[in-house]
N, C-alpha and C positions, 0 to 999 in steps of 0.2 A: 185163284190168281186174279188180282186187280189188273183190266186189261183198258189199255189207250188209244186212241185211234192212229196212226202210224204219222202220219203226216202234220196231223195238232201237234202230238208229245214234240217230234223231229224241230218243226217249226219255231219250239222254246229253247233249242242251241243250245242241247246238253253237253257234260262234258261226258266224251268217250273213253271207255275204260280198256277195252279191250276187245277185240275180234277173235272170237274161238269157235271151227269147225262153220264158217258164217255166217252167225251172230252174232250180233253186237250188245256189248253191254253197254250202258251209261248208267251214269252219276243221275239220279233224279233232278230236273231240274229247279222245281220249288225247293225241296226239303232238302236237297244237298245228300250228305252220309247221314242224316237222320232216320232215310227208311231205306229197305233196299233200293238193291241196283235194277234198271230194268232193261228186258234184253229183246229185243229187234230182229226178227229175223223174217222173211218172205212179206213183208209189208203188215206184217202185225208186230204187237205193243207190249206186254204186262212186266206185273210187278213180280220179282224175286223180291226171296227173304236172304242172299247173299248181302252182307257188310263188305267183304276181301275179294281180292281177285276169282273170277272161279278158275277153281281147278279143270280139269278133262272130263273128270266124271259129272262136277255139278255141271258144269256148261252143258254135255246131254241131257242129265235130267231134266234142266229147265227150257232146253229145245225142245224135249218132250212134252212139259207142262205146257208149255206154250203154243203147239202146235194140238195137244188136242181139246184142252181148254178154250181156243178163240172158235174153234168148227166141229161142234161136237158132234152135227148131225151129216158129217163128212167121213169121206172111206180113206182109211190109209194105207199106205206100204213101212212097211220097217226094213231098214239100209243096214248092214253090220259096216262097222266104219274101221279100217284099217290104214296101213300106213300107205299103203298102195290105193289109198279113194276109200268109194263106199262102192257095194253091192247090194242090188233088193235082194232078202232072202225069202220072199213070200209073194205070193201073184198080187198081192195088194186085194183091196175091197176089205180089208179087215175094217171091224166096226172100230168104237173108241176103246172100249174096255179089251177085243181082240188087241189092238196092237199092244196095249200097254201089257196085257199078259206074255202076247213074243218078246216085247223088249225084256222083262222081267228075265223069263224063263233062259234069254241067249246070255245075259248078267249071271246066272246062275251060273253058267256052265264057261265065265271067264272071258264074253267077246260082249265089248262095244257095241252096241247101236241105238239106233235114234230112229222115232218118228216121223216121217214124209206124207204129208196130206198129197192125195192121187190129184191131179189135175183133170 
């Protein structure tokens, strides 16, 4: 993932696409719909390969790309996200590759969640 500093990208007065789960996507602001969209969340930046709105499901994944792509060498929690919020389902300190195997493995078995870098 092609990743921007939050407040440069912001600074260029993209057009906003959409808010999902809160992250923001935008319209790139040089290239327009030439490349993807990119999505905004907790003061980090990068590049999707979405063209279209995202759906539910890609808006997690690329909250997920997103969040362990820009702190790789950071601990996280995975949230299962329902309609009622989200819940941690794990005491957190998962490394990169742990959460993304939780997230994986709770998608197997038909529940939502997303990646939370531990503060």
């Amino acid at each position: 993932m092609k990743r921007y500093i939050h407040d440069k990208f912001l600074d260029h007065n993209p057009t906003h696409l959409a808010t999902i789960l809160g992250a923001d996507f935008y319209e790139h602001p040089i290239f327009g719909g030439d490349v993807g969209a990119v999505i905004v969340k907790d003061g980090r930046a990068g590049q999707t390969d979405l063209y279209d709105m995202p759906d539910h499901s890609e808006a997690i994944y690329w909250i997920n790309e997103l969040a362990v792509s820009t702190m790789p060498e950071t601990r996280y929690q995975v949230v299962e996200i329902s309609s009622n919020g989200g819940r941690v389902v794990n005491d957190g300190g998962l490394d990169r590759q742990g959460a993304i195997d939780a997230v994986r493995e709770l998608e197997n078995h038909g529940i939502d969640a997303m990646i939370e870098v531990e503060l």
